[in-house]
mmCIF file of the N, C-alpha and C atoms, coordinates in Angstrom:
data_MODEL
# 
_entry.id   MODEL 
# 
loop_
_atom_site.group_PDB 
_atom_site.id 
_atom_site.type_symbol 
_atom_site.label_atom_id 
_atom_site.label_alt_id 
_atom_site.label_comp_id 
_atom_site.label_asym_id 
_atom_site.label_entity_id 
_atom_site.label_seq_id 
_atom_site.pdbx_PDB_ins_code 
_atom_site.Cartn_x 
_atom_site.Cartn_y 
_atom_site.Cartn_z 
_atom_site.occupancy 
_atom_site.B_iso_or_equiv 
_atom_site.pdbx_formal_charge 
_atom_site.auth_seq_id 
_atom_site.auth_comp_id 
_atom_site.auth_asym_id 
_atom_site.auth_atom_id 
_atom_site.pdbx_PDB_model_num 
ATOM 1   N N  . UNK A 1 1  ? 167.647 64.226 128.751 1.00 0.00 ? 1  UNK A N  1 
ATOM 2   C CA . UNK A 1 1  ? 167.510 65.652 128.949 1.00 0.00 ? 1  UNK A CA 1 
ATOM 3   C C  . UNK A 1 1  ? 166.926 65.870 130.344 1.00 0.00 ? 1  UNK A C  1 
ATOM 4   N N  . UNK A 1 2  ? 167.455 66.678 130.806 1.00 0.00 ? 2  UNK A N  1 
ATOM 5   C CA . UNK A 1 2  ? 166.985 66.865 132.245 1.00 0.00 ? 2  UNK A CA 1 
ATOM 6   C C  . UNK A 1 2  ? 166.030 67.772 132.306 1.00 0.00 ? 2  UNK A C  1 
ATOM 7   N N  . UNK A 1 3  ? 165.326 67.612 133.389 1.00 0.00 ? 3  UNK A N  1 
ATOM 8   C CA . UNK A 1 3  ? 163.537 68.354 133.150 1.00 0.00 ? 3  UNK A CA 1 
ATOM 9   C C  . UNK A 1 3  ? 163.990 69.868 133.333 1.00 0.00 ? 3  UNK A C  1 
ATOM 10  N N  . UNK A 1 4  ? 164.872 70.248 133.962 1.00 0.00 ? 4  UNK A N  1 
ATOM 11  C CA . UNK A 1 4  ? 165.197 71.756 133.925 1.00 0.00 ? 4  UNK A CA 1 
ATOM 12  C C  . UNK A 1 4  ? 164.989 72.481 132.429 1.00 0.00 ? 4  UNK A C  1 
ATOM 13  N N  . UNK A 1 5  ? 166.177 71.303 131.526 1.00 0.00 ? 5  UNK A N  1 
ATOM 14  C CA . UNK A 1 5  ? 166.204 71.636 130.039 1.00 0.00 ? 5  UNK A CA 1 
ATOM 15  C C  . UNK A 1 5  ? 164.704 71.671 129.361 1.00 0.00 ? 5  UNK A C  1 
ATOM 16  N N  . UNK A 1 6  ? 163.855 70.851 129.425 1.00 0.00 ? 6  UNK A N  1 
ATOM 17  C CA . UNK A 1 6  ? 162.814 70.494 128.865 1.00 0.00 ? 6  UNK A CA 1 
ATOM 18  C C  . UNK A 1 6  ? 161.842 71.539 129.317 1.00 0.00 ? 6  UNK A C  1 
ATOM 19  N N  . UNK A 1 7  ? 162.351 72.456 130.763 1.00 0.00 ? 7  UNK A N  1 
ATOM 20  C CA . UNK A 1 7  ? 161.438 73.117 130.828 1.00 0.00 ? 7  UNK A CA 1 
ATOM 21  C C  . UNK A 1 7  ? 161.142 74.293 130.348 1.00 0.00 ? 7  UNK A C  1 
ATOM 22  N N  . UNK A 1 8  ? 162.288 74.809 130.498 1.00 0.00 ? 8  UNK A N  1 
ATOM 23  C CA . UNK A 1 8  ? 163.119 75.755 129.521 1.00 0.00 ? 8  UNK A CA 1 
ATOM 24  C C  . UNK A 1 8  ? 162.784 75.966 128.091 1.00 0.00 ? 8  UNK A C  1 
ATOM 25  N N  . UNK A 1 9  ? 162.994 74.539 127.715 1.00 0.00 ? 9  UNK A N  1 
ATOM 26  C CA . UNK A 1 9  ? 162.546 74.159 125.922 1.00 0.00 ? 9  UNK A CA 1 
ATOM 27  C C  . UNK A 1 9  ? 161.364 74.386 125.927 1.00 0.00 ? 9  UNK A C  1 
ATOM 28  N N  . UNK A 1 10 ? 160.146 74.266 126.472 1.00 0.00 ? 10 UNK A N  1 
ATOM 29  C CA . UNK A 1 10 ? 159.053 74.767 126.231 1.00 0.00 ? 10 UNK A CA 1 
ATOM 30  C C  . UNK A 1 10 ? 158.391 76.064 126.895 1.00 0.00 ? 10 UNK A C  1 
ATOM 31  N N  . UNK A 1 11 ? 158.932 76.638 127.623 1.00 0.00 ? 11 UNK A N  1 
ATOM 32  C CA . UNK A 1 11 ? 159.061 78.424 127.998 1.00 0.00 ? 11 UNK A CA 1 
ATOM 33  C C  . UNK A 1 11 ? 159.333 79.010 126.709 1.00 0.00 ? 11 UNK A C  1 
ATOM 34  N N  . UNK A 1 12 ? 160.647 78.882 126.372 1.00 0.00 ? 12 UNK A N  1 
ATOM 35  C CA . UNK A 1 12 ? 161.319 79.190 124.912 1.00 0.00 ? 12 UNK A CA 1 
ATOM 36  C C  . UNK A 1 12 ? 160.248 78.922 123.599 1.00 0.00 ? 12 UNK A C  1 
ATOM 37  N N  . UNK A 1 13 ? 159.811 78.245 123.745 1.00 0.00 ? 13 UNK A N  1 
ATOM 38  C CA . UNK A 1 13 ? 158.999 78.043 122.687 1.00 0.00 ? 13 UNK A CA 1 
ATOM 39  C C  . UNK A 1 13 ? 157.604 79.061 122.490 1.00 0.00 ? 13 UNK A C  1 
ATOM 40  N N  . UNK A 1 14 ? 157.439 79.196 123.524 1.00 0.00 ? 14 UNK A N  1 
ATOM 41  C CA . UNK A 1 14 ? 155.762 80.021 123.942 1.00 0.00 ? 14 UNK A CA 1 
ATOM 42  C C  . UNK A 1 14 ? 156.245 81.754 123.238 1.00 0.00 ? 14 UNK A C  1 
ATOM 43  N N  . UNK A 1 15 ? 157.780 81.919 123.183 1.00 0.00 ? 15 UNK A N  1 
ATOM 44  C CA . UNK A 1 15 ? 158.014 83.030 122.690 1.00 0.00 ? 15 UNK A CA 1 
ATOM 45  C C  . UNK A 1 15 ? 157.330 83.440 121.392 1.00 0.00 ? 15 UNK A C  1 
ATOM 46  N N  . UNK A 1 16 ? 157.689 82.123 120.618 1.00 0.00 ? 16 UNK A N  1 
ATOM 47  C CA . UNK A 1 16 ? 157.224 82.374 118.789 1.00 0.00 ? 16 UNK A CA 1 
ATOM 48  C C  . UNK A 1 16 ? 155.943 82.081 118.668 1.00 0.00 ? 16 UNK A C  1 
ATOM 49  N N  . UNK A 1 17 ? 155.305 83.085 117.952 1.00 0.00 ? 17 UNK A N  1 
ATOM 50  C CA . UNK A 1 17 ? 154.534 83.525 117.625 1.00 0.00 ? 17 UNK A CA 1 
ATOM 51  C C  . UNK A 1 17 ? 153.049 82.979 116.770 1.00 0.00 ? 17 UNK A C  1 
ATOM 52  N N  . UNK A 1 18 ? 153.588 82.190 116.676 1.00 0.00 ? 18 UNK A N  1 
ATOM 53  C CA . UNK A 1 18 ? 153.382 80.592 115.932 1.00 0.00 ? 18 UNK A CA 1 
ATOM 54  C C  . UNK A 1 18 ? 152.909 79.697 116.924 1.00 0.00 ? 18 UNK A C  1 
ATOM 55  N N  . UNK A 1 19 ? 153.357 79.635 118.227 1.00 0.00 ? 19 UNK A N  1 
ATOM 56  C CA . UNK A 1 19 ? 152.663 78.533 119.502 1.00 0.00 ? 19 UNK A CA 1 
ATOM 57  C C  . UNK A 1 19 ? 151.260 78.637 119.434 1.00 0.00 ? 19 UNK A C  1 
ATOM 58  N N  . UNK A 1 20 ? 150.893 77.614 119.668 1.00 0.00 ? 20 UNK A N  1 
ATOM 59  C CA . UNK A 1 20 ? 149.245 77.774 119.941 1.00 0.00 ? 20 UNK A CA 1 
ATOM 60  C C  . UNK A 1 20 ? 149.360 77.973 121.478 1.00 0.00 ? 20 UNK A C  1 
ATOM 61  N N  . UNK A 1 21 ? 147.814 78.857 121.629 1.00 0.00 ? 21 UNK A N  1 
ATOM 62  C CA . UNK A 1 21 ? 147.631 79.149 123.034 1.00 0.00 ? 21 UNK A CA 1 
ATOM 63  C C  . UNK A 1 21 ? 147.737 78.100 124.252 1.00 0.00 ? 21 UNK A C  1 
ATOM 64  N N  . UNK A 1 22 ? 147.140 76.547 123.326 1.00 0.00 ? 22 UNK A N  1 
ATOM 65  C CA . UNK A 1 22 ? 146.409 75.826 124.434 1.00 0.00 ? 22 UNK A CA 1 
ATOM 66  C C  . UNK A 1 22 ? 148.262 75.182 125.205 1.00 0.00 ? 22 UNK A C  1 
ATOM 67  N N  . UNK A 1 23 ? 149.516 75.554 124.247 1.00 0.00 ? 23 UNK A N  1 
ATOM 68  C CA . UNK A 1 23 ? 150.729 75.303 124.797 1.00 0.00 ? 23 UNK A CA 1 
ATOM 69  C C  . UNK A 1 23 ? 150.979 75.680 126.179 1.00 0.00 ? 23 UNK A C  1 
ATOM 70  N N  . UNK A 1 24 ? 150.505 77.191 126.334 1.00 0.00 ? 24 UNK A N  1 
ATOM 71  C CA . UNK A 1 24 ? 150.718 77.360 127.621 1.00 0.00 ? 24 UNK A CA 1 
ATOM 72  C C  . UNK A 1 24 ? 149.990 76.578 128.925 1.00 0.00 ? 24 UNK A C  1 
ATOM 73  N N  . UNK A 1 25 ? 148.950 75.733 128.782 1.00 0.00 ? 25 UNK A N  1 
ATOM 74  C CA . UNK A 1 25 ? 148.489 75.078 129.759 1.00 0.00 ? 25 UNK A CA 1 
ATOM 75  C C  . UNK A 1 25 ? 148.996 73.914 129.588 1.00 0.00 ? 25 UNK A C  1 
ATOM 76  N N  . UNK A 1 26 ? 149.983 73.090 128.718 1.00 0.00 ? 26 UNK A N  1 
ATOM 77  C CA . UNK A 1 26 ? 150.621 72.004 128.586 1.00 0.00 ? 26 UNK A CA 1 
ATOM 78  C C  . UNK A 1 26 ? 151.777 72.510 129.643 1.00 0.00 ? 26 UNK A C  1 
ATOM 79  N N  . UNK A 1 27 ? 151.987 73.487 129.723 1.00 0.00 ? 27 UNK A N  1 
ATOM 80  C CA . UNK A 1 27 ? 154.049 73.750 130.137 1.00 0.00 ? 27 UNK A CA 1 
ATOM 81  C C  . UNK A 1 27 ? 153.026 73.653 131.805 1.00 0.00 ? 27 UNK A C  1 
ATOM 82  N N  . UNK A 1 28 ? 152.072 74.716 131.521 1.00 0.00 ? 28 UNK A N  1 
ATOM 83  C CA . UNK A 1 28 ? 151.682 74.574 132.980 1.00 0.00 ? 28 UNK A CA 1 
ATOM 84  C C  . UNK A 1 28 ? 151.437 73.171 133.797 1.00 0.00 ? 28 UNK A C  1 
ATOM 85  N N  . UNK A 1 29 ? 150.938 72.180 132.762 1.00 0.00 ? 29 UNK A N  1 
ATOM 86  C CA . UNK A 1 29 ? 150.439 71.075 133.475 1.00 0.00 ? 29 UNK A CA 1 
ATOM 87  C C  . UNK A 1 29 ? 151.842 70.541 133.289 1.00 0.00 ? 29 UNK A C  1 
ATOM 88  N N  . UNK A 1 30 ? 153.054 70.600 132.825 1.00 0.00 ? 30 UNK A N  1 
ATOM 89  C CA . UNK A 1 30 ? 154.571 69.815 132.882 1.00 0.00 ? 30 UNK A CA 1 
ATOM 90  C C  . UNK A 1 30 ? 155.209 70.149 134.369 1.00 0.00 ? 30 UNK A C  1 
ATOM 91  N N  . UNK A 1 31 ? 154.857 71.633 134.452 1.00 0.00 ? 31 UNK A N  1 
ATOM 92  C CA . UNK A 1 31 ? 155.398 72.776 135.773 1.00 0.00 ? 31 UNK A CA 1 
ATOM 93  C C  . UNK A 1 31 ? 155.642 71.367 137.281 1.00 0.00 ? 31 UNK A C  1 
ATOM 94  N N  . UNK A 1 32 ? 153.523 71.693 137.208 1.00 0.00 ? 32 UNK A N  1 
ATOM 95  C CA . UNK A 1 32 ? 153.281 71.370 138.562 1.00 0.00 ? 32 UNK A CA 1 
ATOM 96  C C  . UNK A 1 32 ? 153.268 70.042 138.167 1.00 0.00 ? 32 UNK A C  1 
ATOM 97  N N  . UNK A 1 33 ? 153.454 69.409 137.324 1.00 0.00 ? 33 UNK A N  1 
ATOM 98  C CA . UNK A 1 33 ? 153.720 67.564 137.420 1.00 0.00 ? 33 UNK A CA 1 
ATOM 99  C C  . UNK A 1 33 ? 155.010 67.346 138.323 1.00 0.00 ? 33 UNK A C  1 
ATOM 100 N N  . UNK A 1 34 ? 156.057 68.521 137.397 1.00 0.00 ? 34 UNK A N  1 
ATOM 101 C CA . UNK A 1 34 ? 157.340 68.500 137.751 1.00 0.00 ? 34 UNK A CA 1 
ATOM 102 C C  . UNK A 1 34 ? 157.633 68.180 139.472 1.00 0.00 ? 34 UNK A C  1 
ATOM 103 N N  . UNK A 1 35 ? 156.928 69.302 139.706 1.00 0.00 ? 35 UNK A N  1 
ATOM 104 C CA . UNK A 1 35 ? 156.765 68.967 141.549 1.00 0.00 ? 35 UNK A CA 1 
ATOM 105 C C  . UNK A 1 35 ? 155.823 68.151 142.146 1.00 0.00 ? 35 UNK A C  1 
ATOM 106 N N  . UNK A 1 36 ? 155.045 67.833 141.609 1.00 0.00 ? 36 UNK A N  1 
ATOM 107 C CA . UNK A 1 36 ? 154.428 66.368 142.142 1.00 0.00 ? 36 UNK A CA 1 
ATOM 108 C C  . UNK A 1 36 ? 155.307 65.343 142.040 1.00 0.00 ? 36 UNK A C  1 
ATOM 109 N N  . UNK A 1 37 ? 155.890 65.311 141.193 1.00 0.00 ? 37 UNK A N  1 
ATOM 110 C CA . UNK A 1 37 ? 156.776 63.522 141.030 1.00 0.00 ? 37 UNK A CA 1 
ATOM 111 C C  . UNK A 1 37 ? 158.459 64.451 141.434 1.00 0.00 ? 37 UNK A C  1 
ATOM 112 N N  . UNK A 1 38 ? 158.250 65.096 142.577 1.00 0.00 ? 38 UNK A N  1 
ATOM 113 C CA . UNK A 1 38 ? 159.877 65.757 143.214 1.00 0.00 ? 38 UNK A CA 1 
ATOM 114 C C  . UNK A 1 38 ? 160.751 65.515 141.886 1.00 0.00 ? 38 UNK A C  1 
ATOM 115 N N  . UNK A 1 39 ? 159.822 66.170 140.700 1.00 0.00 ? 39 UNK A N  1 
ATOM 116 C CA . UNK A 1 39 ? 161.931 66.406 139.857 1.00 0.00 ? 39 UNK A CA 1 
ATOM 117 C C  . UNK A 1 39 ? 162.231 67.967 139.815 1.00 0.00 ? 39 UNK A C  1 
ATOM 118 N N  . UNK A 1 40 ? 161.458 68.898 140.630 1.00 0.00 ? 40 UNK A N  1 
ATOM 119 C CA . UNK A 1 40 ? 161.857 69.987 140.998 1.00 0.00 ? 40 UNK A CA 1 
ATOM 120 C C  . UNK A 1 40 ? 161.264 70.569 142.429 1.00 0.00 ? 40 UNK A C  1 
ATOM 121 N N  . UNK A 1 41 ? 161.942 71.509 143.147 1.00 0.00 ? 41 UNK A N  1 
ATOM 122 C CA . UNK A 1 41 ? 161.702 71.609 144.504 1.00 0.00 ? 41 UNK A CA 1 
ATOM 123 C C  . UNK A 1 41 ? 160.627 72.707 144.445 1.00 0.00 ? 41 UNK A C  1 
ATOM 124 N N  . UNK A 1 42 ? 159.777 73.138 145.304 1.00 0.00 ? 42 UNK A N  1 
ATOM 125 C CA . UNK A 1 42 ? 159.576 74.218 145.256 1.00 0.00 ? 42 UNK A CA 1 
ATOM 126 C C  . UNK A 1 42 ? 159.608 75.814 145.015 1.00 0.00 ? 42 UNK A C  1 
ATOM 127 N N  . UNK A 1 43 ? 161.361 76.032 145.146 1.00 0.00 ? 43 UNK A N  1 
ATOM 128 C CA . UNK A 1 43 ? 162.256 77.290 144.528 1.00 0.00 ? 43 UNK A CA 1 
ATOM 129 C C  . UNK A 1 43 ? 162.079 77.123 143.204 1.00 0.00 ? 43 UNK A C  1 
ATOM 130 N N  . UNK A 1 44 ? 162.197 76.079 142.627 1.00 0.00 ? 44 UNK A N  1 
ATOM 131 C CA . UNK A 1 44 ? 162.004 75.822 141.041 1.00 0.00 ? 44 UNK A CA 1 
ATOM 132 C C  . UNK A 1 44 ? 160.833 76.173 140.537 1.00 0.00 ? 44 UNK A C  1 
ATOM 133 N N  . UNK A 1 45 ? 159.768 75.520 141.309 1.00 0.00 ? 45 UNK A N  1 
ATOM 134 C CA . UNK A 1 45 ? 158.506 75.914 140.900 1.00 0.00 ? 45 UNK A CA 1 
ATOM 135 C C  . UNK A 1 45 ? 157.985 77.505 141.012 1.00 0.00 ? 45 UNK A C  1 
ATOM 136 N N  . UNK A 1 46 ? 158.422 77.281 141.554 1.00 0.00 ? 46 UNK A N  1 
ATOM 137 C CA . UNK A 1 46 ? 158.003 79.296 141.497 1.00 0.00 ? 46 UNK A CA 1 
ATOM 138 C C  . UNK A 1 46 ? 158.570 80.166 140.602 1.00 0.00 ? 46 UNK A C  1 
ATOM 139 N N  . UNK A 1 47 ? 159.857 79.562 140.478 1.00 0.00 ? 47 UNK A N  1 
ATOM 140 C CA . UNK A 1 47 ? 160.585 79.950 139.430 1.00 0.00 ? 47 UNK A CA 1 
ATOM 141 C C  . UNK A 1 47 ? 160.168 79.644 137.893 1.00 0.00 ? 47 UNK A C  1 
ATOM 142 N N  . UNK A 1 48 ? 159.738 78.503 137.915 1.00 0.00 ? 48 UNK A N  1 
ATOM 143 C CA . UNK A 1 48 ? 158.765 78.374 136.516 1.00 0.00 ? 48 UNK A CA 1 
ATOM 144 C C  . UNK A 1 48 ? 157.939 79.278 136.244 1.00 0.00 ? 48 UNK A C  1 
ATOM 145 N N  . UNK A 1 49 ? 157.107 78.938 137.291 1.00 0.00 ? 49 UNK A N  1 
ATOM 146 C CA . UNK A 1 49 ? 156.067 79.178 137.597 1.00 0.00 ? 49 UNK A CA 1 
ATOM 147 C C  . UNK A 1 49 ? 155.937 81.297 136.944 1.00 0.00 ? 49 UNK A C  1 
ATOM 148 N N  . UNK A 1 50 ? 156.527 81.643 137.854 1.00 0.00 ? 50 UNK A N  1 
ATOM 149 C CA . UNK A 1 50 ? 156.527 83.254 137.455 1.00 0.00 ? 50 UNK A CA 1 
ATOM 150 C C  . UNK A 1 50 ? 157.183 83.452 136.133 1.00 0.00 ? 50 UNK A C  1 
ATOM 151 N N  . UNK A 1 51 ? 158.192 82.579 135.271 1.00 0.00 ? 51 UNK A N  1 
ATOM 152 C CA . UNK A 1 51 ? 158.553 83.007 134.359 1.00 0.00 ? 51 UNK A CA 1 
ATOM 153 C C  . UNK A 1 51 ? 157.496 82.402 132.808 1.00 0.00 ? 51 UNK A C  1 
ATOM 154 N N  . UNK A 1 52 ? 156.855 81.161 133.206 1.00 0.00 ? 52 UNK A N  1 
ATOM 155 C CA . UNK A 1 52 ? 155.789 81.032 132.508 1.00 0.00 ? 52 UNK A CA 1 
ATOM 156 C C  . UNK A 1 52 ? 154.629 82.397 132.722 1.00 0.00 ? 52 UNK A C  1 
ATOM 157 N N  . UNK A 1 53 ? 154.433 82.878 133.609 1.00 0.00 ? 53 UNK A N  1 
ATOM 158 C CA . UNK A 1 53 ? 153.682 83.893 133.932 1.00 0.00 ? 53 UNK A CA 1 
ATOM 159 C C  . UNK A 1 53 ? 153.999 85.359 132.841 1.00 0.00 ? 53 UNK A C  1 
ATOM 160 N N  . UNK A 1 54 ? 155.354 85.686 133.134 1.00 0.00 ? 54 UNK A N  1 
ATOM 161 C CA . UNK A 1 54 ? 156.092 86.466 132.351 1.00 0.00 ? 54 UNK A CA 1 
ATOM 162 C C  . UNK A 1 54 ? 155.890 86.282 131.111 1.00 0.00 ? 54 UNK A C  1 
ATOM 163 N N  . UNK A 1 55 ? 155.718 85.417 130.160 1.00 0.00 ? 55 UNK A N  1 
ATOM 164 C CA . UNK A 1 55 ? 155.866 84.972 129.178 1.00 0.00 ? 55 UNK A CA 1 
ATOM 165 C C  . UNK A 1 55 ? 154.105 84.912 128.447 1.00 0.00 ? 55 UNK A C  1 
ATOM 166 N N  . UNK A 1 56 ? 153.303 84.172 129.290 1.00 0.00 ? 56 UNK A N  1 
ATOM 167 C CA . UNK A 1 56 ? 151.817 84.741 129.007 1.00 0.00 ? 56 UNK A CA 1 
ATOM 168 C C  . UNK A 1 56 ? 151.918 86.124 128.859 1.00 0.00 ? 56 UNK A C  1 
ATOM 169 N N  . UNK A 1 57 ? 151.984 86.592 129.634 1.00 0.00 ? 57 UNK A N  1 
ATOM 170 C CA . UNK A 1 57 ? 151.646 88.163 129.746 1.00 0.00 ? 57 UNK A CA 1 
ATOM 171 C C  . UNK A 1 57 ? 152.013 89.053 128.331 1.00 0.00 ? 57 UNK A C  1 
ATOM 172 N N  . UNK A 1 58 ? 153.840 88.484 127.967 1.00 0.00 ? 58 UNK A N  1 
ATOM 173 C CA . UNK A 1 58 ? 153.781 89.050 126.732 1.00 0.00 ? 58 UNK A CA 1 
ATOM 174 C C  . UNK A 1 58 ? 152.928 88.666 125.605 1.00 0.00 ? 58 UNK A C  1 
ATOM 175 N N  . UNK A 1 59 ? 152.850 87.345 125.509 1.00 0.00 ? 59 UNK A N  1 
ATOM 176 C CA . UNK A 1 59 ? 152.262 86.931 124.685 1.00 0.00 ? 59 UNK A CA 1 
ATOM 177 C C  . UNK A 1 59 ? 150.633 87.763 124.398 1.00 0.00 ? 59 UNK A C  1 
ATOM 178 N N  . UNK A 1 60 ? 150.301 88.180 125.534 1.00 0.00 ? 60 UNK A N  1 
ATOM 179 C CA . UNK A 1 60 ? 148.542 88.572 125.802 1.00 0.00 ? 60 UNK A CA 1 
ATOM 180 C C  . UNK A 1 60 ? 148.941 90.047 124.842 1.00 0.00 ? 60 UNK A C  1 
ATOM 181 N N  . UNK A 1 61 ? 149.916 90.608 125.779 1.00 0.00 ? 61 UNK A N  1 
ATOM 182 C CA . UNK A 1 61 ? 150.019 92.225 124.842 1.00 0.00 ? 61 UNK A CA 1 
ATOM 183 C C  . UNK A 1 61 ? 150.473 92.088 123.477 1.00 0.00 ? 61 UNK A C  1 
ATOM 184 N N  . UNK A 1 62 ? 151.112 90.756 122.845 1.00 0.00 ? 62 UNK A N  1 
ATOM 185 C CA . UNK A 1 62 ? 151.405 90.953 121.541 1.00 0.00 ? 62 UNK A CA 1 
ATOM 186 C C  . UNK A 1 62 ? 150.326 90.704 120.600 1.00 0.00 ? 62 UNK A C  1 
ATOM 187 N N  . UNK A 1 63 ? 149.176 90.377 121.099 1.00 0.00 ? 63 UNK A N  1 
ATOM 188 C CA . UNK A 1 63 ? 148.100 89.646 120.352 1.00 0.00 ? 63 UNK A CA 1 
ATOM 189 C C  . UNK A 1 63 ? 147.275 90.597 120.110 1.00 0.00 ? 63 UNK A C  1 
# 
């Protein structure tokens, strides 16, 4: 599975309602691993990066 997919797979996941909180600092610490060991560029990371962001945020107002 390519880390794009995997990253994805756990964005997706943070949706249901059911995730535990401490998930979102796992995807975060997968994010910036991702670009430490170059399996994503910088455009990517930001791109995570803000859509993990996106995704807290709902999560904060659904709670």
């Amino acid at each position: 599975m390519s880390i794009h997919a995997r990253l994805s797979r756990d964005l997706d996941a943070l949706n249901h309602p059911a995730t535990p909180r401490f998930h979102e600092r796992r995807v975060e610490n997968r994010i910036i691993q991702a670009l430490q060991e170059n399996e994503i560029d910088t455009e990517d990371f930001h791109y995570y990066s803000a859509r993990l962001r996106r995704v807290c945020e709902q999560r904060k107002e659904a709670a």
